[in-house]
VOPA-214241 format. One record per residue (C-alpha): y, z, x; chain; residue number from 0. Coordinates in Angstrom, 2 decimals. Layout:
residues N
@py Y pz Z px X mol A seq NUM
...
***
This chain:
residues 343
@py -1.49 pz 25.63 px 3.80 mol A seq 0
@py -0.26 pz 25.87 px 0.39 mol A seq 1
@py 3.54 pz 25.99 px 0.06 mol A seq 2
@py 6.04 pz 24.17 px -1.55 mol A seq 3
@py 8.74 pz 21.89 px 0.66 mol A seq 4
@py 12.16 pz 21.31 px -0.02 mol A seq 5
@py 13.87 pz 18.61 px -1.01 mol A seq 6
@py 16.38 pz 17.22 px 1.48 mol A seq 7
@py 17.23 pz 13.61 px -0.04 mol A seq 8
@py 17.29 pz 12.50 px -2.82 mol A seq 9
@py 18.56 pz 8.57 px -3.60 mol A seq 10
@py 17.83 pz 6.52 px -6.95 mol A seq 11
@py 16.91 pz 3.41 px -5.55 mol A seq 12
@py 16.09 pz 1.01 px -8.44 mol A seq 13
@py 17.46 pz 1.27 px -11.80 mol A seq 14
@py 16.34 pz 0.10 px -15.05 mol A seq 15
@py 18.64 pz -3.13 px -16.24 mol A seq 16
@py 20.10 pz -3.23 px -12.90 mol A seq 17
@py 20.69 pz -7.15 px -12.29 mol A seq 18
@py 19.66 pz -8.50 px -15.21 mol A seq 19
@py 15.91 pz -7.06 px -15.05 mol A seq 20
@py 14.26 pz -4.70 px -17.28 mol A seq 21
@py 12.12 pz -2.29 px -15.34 mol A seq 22
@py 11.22 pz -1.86 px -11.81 mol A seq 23
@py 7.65 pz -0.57 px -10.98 mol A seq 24
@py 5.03 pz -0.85 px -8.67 mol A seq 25
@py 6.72 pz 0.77 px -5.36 mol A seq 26
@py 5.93 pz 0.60 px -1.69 mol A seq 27
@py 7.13 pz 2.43 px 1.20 mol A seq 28
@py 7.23 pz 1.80 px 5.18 mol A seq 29
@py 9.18 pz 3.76 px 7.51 mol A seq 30
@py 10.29 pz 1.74 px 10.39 mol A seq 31
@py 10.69 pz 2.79 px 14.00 mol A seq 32
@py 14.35 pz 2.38 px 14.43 mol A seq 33
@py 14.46 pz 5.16 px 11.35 mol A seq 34
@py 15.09 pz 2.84 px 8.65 mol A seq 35
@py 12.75 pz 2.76 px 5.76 mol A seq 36
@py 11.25 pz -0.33 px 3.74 mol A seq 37
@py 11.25 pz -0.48 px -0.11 mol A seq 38
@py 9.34 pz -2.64 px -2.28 mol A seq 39
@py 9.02 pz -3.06 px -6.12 mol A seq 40
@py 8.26 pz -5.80 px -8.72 mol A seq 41
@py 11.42 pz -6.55 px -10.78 mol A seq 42
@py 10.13 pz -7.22 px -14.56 mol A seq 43
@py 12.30 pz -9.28 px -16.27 mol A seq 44
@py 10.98 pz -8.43 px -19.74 mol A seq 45
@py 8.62 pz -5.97 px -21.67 mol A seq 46
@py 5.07 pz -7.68 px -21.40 mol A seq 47
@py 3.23 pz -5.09 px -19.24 mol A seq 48
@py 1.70 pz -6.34 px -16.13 mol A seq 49
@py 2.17 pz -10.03 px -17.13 mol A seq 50
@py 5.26 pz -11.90 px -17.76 mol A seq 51
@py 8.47 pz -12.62 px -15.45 mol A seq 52
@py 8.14 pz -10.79 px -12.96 mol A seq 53
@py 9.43 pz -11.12 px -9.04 mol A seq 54
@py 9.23 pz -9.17 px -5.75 mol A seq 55
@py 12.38 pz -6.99 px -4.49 mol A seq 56
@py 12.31 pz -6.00 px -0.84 mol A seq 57
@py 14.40 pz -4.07 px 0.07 mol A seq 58
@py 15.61 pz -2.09 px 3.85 mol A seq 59
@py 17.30 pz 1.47 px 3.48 mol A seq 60
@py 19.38 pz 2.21 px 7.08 mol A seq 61
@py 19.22 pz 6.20 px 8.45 mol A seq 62
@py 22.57 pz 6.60 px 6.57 mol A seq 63
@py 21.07 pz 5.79 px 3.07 mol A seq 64
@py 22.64 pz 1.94 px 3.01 mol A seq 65
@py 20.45 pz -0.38 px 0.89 mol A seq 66
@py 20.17 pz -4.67 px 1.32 mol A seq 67
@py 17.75 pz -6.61 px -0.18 mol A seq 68
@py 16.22 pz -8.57 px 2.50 mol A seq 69
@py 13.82 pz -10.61 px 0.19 mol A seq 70
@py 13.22 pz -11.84 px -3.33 mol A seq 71
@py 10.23 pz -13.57 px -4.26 mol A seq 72
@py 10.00 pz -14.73 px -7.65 mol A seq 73
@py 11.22 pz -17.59 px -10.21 mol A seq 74
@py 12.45 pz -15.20 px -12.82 mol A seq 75
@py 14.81 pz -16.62 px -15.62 mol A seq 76
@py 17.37 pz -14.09 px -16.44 mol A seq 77
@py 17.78 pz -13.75 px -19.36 mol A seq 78
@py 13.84 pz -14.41 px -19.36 mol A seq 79
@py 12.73 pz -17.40 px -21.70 mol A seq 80
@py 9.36 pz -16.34 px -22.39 mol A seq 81
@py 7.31 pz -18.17 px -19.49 mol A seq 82
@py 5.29 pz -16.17 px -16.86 mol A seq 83
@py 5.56 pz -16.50 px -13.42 mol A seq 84
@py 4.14 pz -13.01 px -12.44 mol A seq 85
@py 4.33 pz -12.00 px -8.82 mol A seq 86
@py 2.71 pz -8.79 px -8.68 mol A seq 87
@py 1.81 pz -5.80 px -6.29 mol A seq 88
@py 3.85 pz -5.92 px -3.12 mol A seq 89
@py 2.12 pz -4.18 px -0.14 mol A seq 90
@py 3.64 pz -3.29 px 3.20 mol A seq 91
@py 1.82 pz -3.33 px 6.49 mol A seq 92
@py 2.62 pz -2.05 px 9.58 mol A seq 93
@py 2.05 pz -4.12 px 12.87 mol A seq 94
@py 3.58 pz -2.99 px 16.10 mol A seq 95
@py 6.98 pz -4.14 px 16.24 mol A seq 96
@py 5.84 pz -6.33 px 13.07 mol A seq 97
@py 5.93 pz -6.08 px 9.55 mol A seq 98
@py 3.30 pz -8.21 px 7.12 mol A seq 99
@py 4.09 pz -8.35 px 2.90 mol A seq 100
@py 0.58 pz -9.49 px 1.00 mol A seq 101
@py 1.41 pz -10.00 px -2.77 mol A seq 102
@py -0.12 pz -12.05 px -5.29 mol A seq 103
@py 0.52 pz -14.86 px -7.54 mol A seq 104
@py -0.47 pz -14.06 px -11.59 mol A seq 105
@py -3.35 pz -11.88 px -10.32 mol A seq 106
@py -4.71 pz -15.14 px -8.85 mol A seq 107
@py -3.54 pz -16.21 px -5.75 mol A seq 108
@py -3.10 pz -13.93 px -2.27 mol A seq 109
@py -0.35 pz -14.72 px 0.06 mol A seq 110
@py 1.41 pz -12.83 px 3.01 mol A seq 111
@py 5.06 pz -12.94 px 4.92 mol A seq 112
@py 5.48 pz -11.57 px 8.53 mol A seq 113
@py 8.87 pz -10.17 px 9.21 mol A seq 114
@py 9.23 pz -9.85 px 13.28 mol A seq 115
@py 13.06 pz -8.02 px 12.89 mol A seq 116
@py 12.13 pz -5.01 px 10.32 mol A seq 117
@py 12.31 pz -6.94 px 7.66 mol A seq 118
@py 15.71 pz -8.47 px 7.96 mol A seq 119
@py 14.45 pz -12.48 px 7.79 mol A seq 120
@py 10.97 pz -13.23 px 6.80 mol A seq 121
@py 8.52 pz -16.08 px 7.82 mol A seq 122
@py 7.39 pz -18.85 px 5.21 mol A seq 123
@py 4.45 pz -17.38 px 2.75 mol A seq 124
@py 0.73 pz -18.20 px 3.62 mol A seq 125
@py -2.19 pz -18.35 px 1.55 mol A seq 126
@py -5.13 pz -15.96 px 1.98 mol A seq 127
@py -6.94 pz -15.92 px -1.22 mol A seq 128
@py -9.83 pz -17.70 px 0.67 mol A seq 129
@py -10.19 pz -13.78 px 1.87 mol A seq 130
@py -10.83 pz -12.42 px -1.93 mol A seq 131
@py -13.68 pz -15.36 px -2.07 mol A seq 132
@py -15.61 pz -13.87 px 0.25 mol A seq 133
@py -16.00 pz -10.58 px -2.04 mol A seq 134
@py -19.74 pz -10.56 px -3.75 mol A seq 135
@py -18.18 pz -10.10 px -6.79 mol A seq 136
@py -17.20 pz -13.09 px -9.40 mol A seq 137
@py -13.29 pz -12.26 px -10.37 mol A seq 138
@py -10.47 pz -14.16 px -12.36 mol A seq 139
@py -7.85 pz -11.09 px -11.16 mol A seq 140
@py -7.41 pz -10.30 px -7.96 mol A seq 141
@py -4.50 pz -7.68 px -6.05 mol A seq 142
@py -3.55 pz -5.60 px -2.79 mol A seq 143
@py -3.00 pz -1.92 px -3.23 mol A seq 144
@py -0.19 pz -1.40 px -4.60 mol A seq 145
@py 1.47 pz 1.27 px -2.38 mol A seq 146
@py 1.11 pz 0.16 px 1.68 mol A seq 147
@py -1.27 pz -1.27 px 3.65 mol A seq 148
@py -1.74 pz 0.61 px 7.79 mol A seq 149
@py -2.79 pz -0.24 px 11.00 mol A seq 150
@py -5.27 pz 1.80 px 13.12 mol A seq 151
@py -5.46 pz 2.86 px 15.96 mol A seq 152
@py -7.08 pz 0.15 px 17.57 mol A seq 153
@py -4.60 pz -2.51 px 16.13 mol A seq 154
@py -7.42 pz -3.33 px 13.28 mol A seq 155
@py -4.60 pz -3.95 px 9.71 mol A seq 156
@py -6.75 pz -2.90 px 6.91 mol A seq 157
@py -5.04 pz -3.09 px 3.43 mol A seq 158
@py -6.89 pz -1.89 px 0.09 mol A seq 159
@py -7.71 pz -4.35 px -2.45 mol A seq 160
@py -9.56 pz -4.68 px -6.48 mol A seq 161
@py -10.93 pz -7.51 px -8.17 mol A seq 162
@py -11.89 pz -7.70 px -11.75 mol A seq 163
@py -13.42 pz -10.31 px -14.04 mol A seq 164
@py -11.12 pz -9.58 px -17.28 mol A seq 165
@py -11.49 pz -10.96 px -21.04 mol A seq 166
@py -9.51 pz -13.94 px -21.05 mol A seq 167
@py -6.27 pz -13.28 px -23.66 mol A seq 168
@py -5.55 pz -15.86 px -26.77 mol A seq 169
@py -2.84 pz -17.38 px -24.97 mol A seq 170
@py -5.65 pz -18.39 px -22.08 mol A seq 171
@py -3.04 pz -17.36 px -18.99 mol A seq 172
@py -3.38 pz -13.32 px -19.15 mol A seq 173
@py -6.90 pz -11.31 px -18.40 mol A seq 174
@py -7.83 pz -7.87 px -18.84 mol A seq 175
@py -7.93 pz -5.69 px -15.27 mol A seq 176
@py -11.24 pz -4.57 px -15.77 mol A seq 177
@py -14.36 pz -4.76 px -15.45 mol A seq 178
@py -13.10 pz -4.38 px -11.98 mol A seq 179
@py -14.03 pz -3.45 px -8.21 mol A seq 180
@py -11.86 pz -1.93 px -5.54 mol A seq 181
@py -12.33 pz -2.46 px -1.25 mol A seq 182
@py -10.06 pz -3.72 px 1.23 mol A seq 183
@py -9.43 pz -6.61 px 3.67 mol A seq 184
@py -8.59 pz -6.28 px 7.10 mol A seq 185
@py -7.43 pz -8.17 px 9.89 mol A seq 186
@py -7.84 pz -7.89 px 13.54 mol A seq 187
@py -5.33 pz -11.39 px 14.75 mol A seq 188
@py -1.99 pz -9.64 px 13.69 mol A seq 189
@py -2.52 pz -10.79 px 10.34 mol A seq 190
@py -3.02 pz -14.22 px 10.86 mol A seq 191
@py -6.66 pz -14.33 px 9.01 mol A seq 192
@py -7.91 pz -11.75 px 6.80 mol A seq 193
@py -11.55 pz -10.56 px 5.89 mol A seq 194
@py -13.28 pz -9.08 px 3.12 mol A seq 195
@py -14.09 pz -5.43 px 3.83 mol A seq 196
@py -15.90 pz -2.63 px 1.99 mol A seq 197
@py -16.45 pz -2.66 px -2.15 mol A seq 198
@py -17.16 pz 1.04 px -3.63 mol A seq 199
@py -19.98 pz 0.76 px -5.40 mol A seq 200
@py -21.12 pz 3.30 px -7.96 mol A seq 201
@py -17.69 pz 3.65 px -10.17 mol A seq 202
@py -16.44 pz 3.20 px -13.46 mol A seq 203
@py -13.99 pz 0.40 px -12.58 mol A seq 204
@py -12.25 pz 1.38 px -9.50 mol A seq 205
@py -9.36 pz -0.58 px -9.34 mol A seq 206
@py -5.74 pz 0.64 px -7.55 mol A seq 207
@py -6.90 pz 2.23 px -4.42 mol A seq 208
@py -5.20 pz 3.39 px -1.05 mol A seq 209
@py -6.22 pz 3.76 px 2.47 mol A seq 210
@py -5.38 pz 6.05 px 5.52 mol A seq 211
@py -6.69 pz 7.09 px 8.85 mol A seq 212
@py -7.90 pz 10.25 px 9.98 mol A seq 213
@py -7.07 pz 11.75 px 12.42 mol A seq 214
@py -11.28 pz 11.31 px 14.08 mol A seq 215
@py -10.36 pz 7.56 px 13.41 mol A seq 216
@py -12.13 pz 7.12 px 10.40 mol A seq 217
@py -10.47 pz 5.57 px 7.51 mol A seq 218
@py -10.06 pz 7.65 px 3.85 mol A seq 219
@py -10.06 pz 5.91 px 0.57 mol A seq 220
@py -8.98 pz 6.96 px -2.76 mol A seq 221
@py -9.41 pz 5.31 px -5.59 mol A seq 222
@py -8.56 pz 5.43 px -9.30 mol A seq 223
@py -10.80 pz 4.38 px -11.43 mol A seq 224
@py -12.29 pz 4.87 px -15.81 mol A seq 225
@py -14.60 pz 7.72 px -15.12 mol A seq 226
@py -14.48 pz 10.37 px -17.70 mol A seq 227
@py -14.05 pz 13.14 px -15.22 mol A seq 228
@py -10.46 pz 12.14 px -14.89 mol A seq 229
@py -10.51 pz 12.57 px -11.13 mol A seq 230
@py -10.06 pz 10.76 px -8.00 mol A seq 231
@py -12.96 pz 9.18 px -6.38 mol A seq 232
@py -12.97 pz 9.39 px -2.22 mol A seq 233
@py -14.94 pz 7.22 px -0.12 mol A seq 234
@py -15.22 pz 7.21 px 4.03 mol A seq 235
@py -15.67 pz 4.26 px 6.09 mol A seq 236
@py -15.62 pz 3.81 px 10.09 mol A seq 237
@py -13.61 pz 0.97 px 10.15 mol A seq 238
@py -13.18 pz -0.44 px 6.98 mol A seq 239
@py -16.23 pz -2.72 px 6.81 mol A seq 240
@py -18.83 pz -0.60 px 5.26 mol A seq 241
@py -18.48 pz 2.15 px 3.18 mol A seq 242
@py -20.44 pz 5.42 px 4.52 mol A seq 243
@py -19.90 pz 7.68 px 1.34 mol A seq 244
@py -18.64 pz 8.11 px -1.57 mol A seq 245
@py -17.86 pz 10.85 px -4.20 mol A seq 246
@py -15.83 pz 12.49 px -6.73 mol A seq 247
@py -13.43 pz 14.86 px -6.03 mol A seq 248
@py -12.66 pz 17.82 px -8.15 mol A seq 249
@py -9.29 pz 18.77 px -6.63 mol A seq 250
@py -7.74 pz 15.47 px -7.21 mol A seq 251
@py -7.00 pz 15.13 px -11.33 mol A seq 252
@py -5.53 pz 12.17 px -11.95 mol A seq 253
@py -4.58 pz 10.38 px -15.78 mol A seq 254
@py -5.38 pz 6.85 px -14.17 mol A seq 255
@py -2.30 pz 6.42 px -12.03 mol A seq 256
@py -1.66 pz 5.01 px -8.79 mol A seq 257
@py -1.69 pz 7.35 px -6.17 mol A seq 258
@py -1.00 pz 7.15 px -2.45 mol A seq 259
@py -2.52 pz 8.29 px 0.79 mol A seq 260
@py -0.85 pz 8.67 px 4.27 mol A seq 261
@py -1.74 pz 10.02 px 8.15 mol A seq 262
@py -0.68 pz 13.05 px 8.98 mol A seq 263
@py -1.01 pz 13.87 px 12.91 mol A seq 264
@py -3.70 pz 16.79 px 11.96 mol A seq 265
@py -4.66 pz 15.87 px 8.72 mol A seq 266
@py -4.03 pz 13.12 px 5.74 mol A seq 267
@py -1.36 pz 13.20 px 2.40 mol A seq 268
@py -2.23 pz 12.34 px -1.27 mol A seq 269
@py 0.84 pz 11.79 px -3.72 mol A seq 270
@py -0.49 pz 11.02 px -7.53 mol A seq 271
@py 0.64 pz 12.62 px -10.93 mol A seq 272
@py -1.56 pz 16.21 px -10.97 mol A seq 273
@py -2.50 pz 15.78 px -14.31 mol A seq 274
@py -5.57 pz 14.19 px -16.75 mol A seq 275
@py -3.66 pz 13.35 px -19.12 mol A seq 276
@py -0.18 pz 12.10 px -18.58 mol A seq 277
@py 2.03 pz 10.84 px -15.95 mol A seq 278
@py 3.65 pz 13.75 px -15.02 mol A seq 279
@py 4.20 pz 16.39 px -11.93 mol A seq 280
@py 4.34 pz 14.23 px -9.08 mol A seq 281
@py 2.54 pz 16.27 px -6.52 mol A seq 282
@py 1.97 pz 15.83 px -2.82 mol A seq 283
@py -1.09 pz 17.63 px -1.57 mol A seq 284
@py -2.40 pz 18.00 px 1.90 mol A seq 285
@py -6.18 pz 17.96 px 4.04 mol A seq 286
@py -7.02 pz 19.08 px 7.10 mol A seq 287
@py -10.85 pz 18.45 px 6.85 mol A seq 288
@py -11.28 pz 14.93 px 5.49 mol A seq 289
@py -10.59 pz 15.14 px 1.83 mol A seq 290
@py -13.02 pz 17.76 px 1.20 mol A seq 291
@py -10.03 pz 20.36 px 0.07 mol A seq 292
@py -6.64 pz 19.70 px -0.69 mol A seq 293
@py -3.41 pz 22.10 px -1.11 mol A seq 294
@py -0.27 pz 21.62 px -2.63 mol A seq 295
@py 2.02 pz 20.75 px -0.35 mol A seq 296
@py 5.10 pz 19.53 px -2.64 mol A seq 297
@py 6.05 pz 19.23 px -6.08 mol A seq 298
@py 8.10 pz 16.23 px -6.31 mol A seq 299
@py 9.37 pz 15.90 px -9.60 mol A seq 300
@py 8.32 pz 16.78 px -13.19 mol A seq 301
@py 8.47 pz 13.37 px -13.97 mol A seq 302
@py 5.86 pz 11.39 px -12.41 mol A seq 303
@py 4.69 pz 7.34 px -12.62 mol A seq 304
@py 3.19 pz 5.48 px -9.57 mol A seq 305
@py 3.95 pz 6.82 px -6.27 mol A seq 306
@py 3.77 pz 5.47 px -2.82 mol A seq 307
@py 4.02 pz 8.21 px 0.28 mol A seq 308
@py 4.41 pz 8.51 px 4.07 mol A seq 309
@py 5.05 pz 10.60 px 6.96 mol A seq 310
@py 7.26 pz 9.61 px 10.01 mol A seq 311
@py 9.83 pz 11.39 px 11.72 mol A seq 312
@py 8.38 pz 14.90 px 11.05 mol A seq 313
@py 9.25 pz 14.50 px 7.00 mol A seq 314
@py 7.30 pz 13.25 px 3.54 mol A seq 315
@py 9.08 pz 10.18 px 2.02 mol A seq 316
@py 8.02 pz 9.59 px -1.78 mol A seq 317
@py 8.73 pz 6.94 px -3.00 mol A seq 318
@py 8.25 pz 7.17 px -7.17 mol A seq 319
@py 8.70 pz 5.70 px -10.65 mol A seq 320
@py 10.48 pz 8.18 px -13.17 mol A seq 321
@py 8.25 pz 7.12 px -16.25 mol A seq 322
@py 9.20 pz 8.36 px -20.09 mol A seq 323
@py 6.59 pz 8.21 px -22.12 mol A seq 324
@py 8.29 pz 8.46 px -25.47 mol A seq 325
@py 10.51 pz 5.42 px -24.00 mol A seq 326
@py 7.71 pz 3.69 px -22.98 mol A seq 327
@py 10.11 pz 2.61 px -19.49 mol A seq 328
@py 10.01 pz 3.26 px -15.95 mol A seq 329
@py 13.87 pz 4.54 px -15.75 mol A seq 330
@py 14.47 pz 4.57 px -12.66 mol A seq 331
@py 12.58 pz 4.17 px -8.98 mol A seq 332
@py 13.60 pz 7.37 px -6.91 mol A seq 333
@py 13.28 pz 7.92 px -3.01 mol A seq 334
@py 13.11 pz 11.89 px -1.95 mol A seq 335
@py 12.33 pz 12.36 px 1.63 mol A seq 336
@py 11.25 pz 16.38 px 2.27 mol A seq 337
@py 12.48 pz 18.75 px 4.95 mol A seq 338
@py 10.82 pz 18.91 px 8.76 mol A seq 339
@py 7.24 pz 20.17 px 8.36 mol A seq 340
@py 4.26 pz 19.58 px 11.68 mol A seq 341
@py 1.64 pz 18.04 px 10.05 mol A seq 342
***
């Protein structure tokens, strides 16, 4: 169903040097039942990549486009003065009337918040890196998604995770993302213990990854990962524990980006930049038969970055970062939600 949607929103929702903070990356969306949508982002307080000051911005968007932060996690120093407390890769997972937030401490620690009001108050944090251990795989980084986490059907909360045992840096605090591993956790309590799920084995590094379920119940991964192909890698699993297959796929270029999956009612979603070689043309393309062919369903933007996706309410939200490469910034973190489409 190739075609091309329209563009009925379209709301800058984070803006470089807004508040004090250099860049804002790394989003996360979750629409909510009441029609209100859930933002996340890491607020960088300074140019040192993935390390550094950085915090976690949550943030609730109302039907009518109003925007409140309803959480900040982080110790950030603004002006920043050069220490690094980095709170990195906020994920959002559905629960019922519930709402969980796993994020990580300097690539080392794993903790989650429950919000039982849409995210207007928030619980105290909790400690799950005890979860990570259980991985067979020896790590000194560990992270969630980015992007969202899901529930299935059956109430299972599976959110995709990577490990990696990096070269330790000169200043003995920062570590290289690879080599890495990517899987998931799940939890089947409401998300009061987690449980190492499936690794993908048989990848050059797979590292960011996200997670949806089809519509025969089975859950999708993509990852990205170092494989000179330049493509996605897919991977099927029955409910998250084992992984069933695995495999390349040719339709899905990708310049080793996050991308993002989400449920359709017939089919499943893929946001990423369609390209090999830069992050540009943020494209939304769409399956009907489990990943095995994909059509463009929506070109987003020319500009591209990380992306995070999802369908509710009869209408593609994108969350995405507007990335310029000659600036070497993330300008701005945009929100376009698509016209009505069945899918």
């Amino acid at each position: 169903m190739s075609t091309n949607l329209r563009t009925e929103t379209e709301q800058v929702i984070f803006q470089s040097g807004a508040g004090g903070y250099r860049e804002y990356r790394i989003p996360g969306i979750l629409p909510l039942k009441d029609g209100a949508l859930l933002l996340a982002c890491e607020s960088r307080a300074e140019n040192k990549g993935d390390w550094g000051d950085i915090d976690i911005a949550i943030w609730r968007r109302e039907k009518d486009g109003a925007l409140a932060q309803v959480l900040r996690i982080g110790q950030s120093h603004l002006p920043p003065d050069g220490s690094m407390r980095t709170y990195n890769n906020p994920v959002l997972v559905p629960d019922g009337q519930n709402v969980h937030l796993l994020y990580h401490l300097n690539y080392e620690r794993a903790f989650i918040r429950s919000s039982e009001d849409g995210g207007h108050t928030w619980g105290e944090a909790r400690e799950i890196t005890a979860a990570y251990r259980e991985f067979p795989f020896a790590w000194n980084v560990c992270a969630t998604g980015p992007g969202h986490g899901i529930a299935m059907r059956d109430g299972r909360l599976v959110a995709a995770i990577w490990l990696a045992n990096g070269e330790v840096a000169a200043d003995g605090l920062t570590r290289k993302h690879w080599p890495s591993v990517a899987g998931c956790v799940y939890s089947d309590d409401h998300g009061k213990t987690w449980r190492a799920g499936a690794l993908a084995e048989g990848m050059a590094n797979g590292n960011e990854t996200t997670v949806a379920q089809l519509p025969d119940g089975r859950l999708l991964f993509c990852y990205r990962n170092m494989n000179e192909a330049r493509r996605r890698m897919l991977g099927l699993s029955a409910n998250g524990e084992t992984l069933d297959a695995l495999w390349s796929c040719e339709a899905l270029p990708d310049p080793m980006c996050f991308g993002s999956l989400a449920a359709g009612e017939k089919g499943v979603l893929f946001g990423n930049c369609a390209s090999q070689t830069a992050r540009v043309n943020a494209t939304v393309r769409y399956s009907t038969d489990a990943g095995a062919h994909w059509d463009t369903l929506w070109q987003v933007d020319e500009a591209a970055g990380y992306i995070d996706i999802a369908y509710a309410n009869r209408r593609v939200y994108a969350l995405y970062e507007r990335y310029f490469p000659e600036k070497r910034l993330v300008e701005e973190i945009v929100l376009k939600i698509s016209e009505e489409i069945a899918l």
